[in-house]
C-alpha positions in Angstrom: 17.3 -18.4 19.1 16.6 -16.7 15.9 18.1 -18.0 12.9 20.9 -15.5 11.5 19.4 -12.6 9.4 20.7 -9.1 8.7 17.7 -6.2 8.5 18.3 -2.8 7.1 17.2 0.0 10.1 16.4 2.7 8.2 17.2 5.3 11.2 15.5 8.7 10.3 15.7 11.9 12.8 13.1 14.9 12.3 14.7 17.8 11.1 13.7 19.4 14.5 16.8 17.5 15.5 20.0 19.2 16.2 21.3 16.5 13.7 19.2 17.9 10.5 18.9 20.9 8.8 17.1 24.5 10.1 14.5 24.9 7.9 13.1 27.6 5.7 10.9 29.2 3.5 12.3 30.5 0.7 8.7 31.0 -1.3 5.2 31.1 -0.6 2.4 32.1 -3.0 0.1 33.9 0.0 -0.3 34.3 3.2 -2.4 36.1 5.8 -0.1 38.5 8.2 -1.2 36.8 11.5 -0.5 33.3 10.2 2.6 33.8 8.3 4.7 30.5 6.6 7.4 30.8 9.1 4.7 29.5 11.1 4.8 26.2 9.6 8.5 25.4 10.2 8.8 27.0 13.8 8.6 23.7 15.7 5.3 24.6 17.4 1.6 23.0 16.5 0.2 26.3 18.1 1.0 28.4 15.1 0.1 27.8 11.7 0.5 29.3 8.2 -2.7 30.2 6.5 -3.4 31.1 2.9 -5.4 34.2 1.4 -8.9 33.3 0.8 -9.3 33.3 -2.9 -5.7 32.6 -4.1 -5.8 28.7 -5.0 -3.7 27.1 -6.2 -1.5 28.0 -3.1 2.0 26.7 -2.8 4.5 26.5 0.3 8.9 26.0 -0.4 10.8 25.0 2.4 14.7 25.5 2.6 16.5 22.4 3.9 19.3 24.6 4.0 22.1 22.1 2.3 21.6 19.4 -0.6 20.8 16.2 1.3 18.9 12.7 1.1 15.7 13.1 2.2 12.6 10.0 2.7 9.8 11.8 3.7 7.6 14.6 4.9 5.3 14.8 7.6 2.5 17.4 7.4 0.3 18.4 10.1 -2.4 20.0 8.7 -5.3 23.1 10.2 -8.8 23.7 10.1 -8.2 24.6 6.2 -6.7 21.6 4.9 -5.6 20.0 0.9 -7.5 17.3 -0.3 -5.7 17.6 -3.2 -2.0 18.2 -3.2 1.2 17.2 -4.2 5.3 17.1 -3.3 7.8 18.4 -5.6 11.3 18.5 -5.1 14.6 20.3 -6.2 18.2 20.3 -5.9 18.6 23.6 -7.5 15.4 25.3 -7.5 15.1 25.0 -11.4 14.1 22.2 -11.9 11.1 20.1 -9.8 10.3 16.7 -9.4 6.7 15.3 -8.2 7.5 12.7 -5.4 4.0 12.0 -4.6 0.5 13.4 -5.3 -2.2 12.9 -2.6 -6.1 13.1 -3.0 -7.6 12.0 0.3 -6.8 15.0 2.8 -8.5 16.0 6.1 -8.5 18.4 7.7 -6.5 18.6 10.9 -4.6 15.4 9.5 -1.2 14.4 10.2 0.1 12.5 7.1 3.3 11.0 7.0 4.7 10.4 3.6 7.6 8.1 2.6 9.0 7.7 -0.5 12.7 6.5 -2.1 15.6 8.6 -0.9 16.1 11.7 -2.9 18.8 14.4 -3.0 17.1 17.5 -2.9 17.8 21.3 -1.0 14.3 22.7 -1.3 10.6 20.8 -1.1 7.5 22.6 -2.6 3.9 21.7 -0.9 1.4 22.7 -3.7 -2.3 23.0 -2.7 -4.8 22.0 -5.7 -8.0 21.3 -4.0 -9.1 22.2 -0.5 -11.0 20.0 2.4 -13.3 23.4 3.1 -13.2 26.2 0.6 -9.8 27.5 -1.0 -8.0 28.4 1.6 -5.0 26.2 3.3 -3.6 25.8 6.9 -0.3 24.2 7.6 0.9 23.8 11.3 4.1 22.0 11.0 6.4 20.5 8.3 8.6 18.0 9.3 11.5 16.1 6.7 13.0 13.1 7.2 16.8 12.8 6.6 18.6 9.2 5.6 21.1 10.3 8.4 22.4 6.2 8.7 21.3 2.9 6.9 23.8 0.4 8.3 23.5 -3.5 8.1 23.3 -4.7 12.2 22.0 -8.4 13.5 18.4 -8.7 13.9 17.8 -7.2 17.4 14.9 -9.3 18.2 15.9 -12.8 20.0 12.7 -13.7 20.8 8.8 -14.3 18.8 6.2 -15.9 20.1 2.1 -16.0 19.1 -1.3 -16.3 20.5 -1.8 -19.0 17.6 -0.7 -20.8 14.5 -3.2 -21.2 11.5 -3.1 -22.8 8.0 -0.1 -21.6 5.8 1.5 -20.3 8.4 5.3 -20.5 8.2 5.4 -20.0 12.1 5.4 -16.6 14.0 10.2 -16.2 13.8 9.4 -15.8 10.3 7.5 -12.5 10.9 10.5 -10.7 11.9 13.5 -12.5 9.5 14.2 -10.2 7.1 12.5 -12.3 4.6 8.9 -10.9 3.0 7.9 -14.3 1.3 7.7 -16.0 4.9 4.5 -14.8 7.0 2.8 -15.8 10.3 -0.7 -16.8 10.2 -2.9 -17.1 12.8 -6.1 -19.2 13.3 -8.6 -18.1 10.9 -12.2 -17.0 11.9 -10.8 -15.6 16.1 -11.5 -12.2 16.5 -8.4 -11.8 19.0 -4.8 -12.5 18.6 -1.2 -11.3 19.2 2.2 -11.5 18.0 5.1 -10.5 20.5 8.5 -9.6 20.1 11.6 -9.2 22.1 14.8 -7.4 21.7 18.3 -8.4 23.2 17.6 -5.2 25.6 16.2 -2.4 26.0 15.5 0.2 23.3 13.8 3.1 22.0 11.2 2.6 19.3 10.1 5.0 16.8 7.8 3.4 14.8 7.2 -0.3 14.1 6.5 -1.1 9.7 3.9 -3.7 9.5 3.3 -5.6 6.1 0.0 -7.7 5.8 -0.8 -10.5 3.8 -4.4 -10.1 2.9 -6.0 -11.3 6.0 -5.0 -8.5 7.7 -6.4 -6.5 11.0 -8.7 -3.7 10.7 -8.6 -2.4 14.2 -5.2 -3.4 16.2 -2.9 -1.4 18.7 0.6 -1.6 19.1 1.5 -2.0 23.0 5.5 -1.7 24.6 6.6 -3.1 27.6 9.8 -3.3 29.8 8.9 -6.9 32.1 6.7 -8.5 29.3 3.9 -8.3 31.8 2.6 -5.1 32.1 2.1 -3.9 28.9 1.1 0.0 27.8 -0.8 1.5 25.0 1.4 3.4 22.5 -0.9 3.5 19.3 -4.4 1.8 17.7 -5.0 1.8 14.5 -8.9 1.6 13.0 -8.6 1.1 9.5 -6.5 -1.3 8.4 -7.2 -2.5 5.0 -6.3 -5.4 3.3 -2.8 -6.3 1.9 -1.1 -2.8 3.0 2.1 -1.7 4.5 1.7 0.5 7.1 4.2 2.3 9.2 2.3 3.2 12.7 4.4 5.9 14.4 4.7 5.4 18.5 4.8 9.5 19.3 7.0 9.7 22.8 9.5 6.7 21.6 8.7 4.9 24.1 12.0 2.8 25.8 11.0 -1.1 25.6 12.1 -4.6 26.1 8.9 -6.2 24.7 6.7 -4.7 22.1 2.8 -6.3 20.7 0.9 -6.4 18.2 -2.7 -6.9 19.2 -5.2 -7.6 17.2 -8.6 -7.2 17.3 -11.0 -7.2 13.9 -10.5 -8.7 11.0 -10.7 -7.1 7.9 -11.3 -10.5 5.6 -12.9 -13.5 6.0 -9.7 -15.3 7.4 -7.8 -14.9 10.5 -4.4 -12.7 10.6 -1.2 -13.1 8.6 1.9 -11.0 8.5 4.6 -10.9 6.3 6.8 -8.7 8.1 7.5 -6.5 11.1 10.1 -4.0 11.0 10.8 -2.1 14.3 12.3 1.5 13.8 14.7 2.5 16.2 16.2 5.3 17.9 19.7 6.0 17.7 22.3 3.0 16.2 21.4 0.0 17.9 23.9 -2.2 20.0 23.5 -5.9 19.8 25.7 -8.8 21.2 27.9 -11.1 19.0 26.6 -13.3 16.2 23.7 -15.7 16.4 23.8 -18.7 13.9 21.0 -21.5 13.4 20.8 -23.8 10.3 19.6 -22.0 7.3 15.8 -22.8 6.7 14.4 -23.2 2.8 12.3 -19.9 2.2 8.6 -21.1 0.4 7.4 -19.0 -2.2 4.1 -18.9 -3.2 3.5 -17.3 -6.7 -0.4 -16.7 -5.9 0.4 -14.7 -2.9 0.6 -11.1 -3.0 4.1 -10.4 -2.2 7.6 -10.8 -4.1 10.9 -8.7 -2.6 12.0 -8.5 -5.8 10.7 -8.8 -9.6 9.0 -11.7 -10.1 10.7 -13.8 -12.7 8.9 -13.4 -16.6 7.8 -16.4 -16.7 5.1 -15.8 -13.5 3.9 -13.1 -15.2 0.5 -13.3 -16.7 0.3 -16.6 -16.6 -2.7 -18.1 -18.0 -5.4 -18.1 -15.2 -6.9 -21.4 -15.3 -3.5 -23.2 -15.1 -4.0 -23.1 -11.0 -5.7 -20.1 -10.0 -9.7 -20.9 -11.3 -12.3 -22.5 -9.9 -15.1 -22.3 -12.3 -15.9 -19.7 -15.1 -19.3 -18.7 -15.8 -21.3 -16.4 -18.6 -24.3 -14.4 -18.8 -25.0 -15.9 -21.6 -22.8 -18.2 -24.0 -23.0 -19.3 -27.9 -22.5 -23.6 -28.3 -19.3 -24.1 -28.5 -17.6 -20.3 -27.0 -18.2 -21.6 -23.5 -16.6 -19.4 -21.0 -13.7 -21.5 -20.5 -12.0 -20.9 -23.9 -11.9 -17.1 -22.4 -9.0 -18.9 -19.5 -7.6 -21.7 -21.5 -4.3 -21.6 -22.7 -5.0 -21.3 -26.6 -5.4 -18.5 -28.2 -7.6 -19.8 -31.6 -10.2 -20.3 -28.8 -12.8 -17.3 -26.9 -15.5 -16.6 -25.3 -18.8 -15.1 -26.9 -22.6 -14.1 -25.6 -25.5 -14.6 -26.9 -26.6 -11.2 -26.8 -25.0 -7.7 -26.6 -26.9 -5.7 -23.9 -25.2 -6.1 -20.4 -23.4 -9.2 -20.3 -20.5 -10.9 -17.6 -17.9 -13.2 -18.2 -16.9 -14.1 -14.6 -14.1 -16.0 -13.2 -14.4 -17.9 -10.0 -11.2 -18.5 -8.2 -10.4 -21.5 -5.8 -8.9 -19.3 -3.0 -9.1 -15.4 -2.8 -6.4 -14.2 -4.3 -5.2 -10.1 -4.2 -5.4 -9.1 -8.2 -3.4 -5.5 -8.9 -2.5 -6.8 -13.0 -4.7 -8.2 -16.0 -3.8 -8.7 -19.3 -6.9 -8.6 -21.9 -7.5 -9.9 -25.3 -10.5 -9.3 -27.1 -11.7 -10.5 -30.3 -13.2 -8.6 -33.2 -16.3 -7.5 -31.3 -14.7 -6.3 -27.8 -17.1 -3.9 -25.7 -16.6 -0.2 -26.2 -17.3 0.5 -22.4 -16.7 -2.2 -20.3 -16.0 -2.3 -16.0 -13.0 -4.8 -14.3 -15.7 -5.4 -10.9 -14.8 -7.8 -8.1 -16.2 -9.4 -5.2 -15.7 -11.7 -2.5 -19.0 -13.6 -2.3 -20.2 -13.3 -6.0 -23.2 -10.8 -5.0 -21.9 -7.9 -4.0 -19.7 -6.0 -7.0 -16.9 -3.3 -6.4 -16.1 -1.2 -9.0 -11.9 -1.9 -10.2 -11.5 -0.3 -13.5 -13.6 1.0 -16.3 -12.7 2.3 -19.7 -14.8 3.6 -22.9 -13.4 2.6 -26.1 -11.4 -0.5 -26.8 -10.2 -2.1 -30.6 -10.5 -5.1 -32.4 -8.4 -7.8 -31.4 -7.2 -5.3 -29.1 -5.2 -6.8 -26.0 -5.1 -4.7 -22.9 -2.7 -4.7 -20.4 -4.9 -3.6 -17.0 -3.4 -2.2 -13.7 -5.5 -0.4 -10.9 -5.4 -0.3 -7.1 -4.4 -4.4 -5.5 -7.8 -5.6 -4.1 -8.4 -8.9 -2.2 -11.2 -11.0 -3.9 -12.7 -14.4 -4.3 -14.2 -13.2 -8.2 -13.5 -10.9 -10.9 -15.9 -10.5 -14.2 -15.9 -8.3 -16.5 -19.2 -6.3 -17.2 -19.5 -5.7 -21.1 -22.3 -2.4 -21.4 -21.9 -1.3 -24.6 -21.2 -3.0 -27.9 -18.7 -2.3 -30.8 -20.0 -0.6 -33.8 -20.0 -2.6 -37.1 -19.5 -0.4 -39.9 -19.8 -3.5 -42.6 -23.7 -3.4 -41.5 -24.1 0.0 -40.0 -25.3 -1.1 -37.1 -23.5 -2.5 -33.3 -22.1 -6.0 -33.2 -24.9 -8.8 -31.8 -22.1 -10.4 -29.2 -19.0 -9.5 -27.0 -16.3 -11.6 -27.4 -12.8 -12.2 -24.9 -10.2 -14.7 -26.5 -7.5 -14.4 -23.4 -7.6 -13.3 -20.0 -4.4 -13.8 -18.0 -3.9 -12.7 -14.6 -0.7 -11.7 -12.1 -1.6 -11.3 -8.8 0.1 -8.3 -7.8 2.1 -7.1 -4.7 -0.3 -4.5 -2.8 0.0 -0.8 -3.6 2.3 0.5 -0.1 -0.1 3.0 1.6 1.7 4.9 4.2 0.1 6.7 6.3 0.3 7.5 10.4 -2.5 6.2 11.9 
C-alpha cells in the first residue's frame, strides 16, 4: 500500500472536443488561396495554411470563441515551418501578452507547449524566422482548456523497480506527490524499469516525467492491461539531463499497468526520477482512503529540485562550505591562491600572474546541476570573460559569456541548468587602467557563490 498522498490531475481536453470551444480565425497576415487559415483549425492534418512567399513576419489569430483558461497549444507544423516564433495572448484583442517565445523549430514538428493557466479569448502564432525560406505552413492548432483540476487519492496502489541504487529514496517515492523524493537506480546498467499500477483500469493521456540529473536519453513508455504483455505507446531519443518532459501516448491507450523503460543513459550515473505524473482521461474514480504512517521527506540542498522557493538562506551560499573539491588557477600570485576566490571572507581573492587567457576553476566533489552564480570581482575584473563547464575537466561547454564588467563589480549569473562535475571561469581580455594608460597586468575574483538551480522545464512531445 502506498502511503496517503493527494496529486493534482491536471485533466485537459483538445479543443476538438465537444467539451471546448469551435475555433476561429479572426486575423491572418497572408495567405495563399489553396491553403487558406481555416485550414489550420479544421481538425484535419491533410490541409494546411500556408503563407505568401515574401510576407515575413507572418502571423496567425485564432478565436476561442468565449474567455476561458487556457494551458497550452499544440502546433503541428508543414513543410514551411518557424524556427523562430512566439505565443501571444488576449482577452480583448487590445492588448497581448507573450506566453512563450520558441527558437528551435522543425519542420513538420509537432510541439506541444505548456505554460501557467491564462484567461484569454484569442491566441496569436507570430512567425519571426522560418525553418526554409520565409514562408510558413501550419496543419493544425490545438488549445488546451483547464476544463477540471480536482484534488483525488493517488490512483496508483502499486511501484515496483528493476533496481535500487545509491541515494535512492526507494522506487513509491517516484509517484507520492512529493518532488524532493526520487528513485534511483543502480548506476553504470544500461537497462532498467520502473512500473506502475493503478487501482483499475484507465485511460492515459500522457505520463509527466521529472529527472534528476541522471536521467535517460533514449526510453519508451509501454501500457499494459495483465502486467505481462506489455505494448509500445511512445519512445523518446533525446532526453537530456535534469528535464521535465511530458511524453504524450496519441490513441489514450486504456491500461492497468504502465512502464517506464529505460535504455541509455544520458550521464555518467544510472537513472533517477523525481516524479511521475500520469495524465488521465476523464475524472478518475478510486476506492476509499488508503493510510500508512507518514514518512520524513529528505531534502537535499545540492540537488537540483525544490517544489517551492528555496529558503534565503540556501541561496548563494558560499561554494566551498560543502560543495568543492579542489580549486585550481592558471596561474596564481603568493598569497591570492585560488581558494580565497571560495572562501567565506570577503577581504580575501583570487589573482593571476598574468593577464592573457587565464582560468580560475572550481572542482566539485559530486556533479552538481548549476542554473545561478553570483560574481564578485575585484578592481581588475576581465572585460570579456566565459562561465564554461565540464564534466571530466577536458572537454569545455560554453554557459555564459559577457563583454564588459566594472570594478568591484558583483554579478548575479543565470543561464540554461546544466549538469557538471567543474565550472571555471575563462578571463580573455583584461580591464583597462586609465591611471597608466595601459590594461591591468592580472584578473582578480574576490567571491564566487553558487545555487544550484532547479532545471529549466522543457516541454516538448517527443
Amino acid at each position: 500500500m502506498m502511503k496517503r498522498s493527494c496529486i493534482l490531475f491536471l485533466v485537459v481536453l483538445f479543443t476538438a472536443s465537444v467539451k471546448c470551444y469551435a475555433l476561429k480565425v479572426s486575423d491572418v497576415s497572408t495567405q495563399c488561396p489553396e491553403h487558406p487559415s481555416t485550414a489550420a483549425v479544421d481538425g484535419s492534418e491533410n490541409s494546411y495554411w500556408l503563407s505568401s512567399k515574401g510576407m515575413s513576419p507572418a502571423w496567425l489569430t485564432i478565436d476561442i470563441g468565449k474567455t476561458t483558461k487556457i494551458n497550452g497549444i499544440q502546433l503541428i507544423w508543414g513543410d514551411k515551418a518557424a524556427k523562430l516564433y512566439k505565443i501571444y495572448i488576449s482577452s480583448g484583442g487590445r492588448k497581448w501578452d507573450e506566453v512563450t517565445c520558441v527558437d528551435d523549430g522543425k519542420k513538420n514538428e509537432s510541439r506541444m507547449i505548456f505554460f501557467d493557466d491564462k484567461e484569454a479569448r484569442t491566441v496569436k502564432i507570430y512567425c519571426e524566422e522560418g525553418t526554409d525560406g520565409d514562408e510558413y505552413s501550419i496543419r493544425e492548432i490545438k488549445l488546451l482548456c483547464n476544463i477540471e483540476e480536482t484534488q483525488t487519492e493517488n490512483p496508483i496502489i502499486s511501484i515496483k523497480a528493476s533496481s535500487e541504487g545509491p541515494g535512492s529514496d526507494g522506487a513509491i517515492t517516484a509517484c507520492d506527490g512529493n518532488d524532493l523524493t526520487r528513485w534511483a537506480s543502480r548506476q553504470g546498467s544500461e537497462y532498467e524499469w520502473i512500473e506502475f499500477e493503478f487501482t483499475g483500469m484507465q485511460k492515459i493521456k500522457a505520463v509527466e516525467i521529472i529527472w534528476e540529473r541522471a536521467s535517460a536519453k533514449e526510453y519508451t513508455i509501454e501500457t499494459s492491461v495483465d502486467g505481462k504483455t506489455w505494448d509500445l505507446q511512445s519512445a523518446v531519443k533525446d532526453g537530456r539531463q535534469g528535464e521535465r518532459r511530458m511524453v504524450l501516448l496519441k490513441n489514450e491507450p486504456e491500461a492497468k499497468f504502465f512502464r517506464v523503460n529505460c535504455f541509455s543513459r544520458a550521464s555518467v550515473w544510472g537513472y533517477s526520477i523525481w516524479e511521475v505524473k500520469p495524465i488521465l482521461t476523464g475524472k478518475p474514480k478510486f476506492p476509499g482512503k488508503r493510510t500508512e504512517k507518514k514518512t520524513e521527506l529528505k531534502f537535499d540542498r545540492f540537488q537540483s529540485h525544490a517544489s517551492g522557493a528555496l529558503k534565503k538562506e540556501w541561496l548563494y551560499r558560499d561554494a566551498s562550505e560543502k560543495l568543492v573539491k579542489n580549486v585550481t588557477a592558471s596561474s596564481t600570485r603568493e598569497g591570492h591562491e585560488p581558494v580565497y576566490a571560495v572562501d567565506p571572507r570577503m577581504r580575501t581573492s583570487w589573482f593571476s600572474d598574468a593577464n592573457g587567457e587565464e582560468w580560475l576553476q572550481i572542482e566539485f566533489k559530486e556533479g552538481v546541476i548549476l542554473g545561478n552564480l553570483r560574481l564578485k570581482w575585484n578592481y581588475n575584473p576581465a572585460q570579456h570573460f566565459k562561465i564554461q563547464v565540464s564534466e571530466n575537466g577536458s572537454d569545455w561547454q560554453d554557459v555564459y559569456e559577457q563583454k564588459g564588467a566594472g570594478k568591484y563589480e558583483q554579478k548575479y549569473i543565470s543561464f540554461d541548468s546544466v549538469a557538471c562535475r567543474f565550472m571555471r571561469i575563462l578571463c580573455i581580455k583584461p580591464t583597462f587602467d586609465e591611471a597608466t594608460s595601459g590594461d591591468y597586468d592580472s584578473y582578480s575574483v574576490i567571491d564566487i557563490s553558487i545555487n544550484p538551480a532547479k532545471p529549466t522545464p522543457v516541454w516538448k512531445q517527443n
